[in-house]
N, C-alpha and C positions, 0 to 999 in steps of 0.2 A: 299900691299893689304889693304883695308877699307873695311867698312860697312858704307852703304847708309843707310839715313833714309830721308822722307818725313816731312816737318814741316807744319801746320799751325799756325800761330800767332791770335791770339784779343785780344784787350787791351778793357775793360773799364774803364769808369772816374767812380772813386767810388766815388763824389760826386753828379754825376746826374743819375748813372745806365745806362748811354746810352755806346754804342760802341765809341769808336775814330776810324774817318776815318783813314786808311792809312797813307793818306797824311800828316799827322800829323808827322809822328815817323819814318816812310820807310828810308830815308835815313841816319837818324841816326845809325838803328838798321843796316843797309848794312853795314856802318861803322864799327861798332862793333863785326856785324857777320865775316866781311869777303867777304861774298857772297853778288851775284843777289837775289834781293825777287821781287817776282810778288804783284802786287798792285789787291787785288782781292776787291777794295771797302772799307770794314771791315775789310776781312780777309787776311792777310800778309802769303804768302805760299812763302817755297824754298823746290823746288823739288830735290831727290837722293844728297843727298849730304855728303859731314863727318865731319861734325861739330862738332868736338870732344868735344870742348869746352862751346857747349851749355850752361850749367846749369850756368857757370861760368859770362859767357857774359851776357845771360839774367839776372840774379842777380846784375848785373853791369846796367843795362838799368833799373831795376827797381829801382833801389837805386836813379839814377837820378831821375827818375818820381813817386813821393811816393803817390802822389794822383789818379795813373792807379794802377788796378788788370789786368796782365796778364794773360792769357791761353796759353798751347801750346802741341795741340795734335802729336804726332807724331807714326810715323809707318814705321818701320823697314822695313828691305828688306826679315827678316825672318818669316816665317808665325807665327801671335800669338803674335809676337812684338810691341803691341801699347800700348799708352802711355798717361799719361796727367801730364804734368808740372803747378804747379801755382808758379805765382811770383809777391811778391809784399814786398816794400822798402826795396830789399837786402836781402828777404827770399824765400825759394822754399821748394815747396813738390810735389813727385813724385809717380803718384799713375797709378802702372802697372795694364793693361788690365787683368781682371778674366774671362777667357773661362769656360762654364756651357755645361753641359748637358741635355736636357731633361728626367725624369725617364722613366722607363719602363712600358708600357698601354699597355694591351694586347689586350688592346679596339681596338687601331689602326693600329692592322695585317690585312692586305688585301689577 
């Protein structure tokens, strides 16, 4: 048994601040991933998938490419599970989703 998770990928070029197409990277990152990724233009998505290996591979894609800032949100199959990875020349930092509450307005009893 696994756990699915949903990926998006963006790469910018931190020399111009623009996105990298796709077309750029998609099949290297396949290579790397393992998987199918869908060519969403900008944004590189693999849907349900158990890419255990993430953090690892990605840090390896970046180390390649030192002059992109990757992103890569991602979203469990468990409710509350989401995610943003950054990676860039061989570094990552992973900063888990904060679910909030609104406080209590006694204003807004109906």
């Amino acid at each position: 048994m696994g756990y699915y998770t949903d990926y998006e990928i963006t790469v910018t070029d931190k020399e111009t601040g623009m996105l990298v197409s796709c077309d750029e990277y998609i099949k290297e990152l396949e290579e790397i991933s393992g998987y199918g990724i869908e060519n969403e233009g900008q944004i590189a998505t693999i849907y349900e998938v158990k890419w255990y290996r993430n953090v690892q591979d990605l840090k390896k894609f970046s180390k390649l490419h030192p002059k992109w800032f990757i992103e890569v949100d991602g979203d469990g199959e468990e409710q509350g599970d989401q995610w943003i990875q950054y990676h860039e020349n061989g570094k990552t930092q992973l900063c888990n989703a904060i679910i909030t509450f609104e406080p209590y307005d006694a204003s807004e009893m109906k």
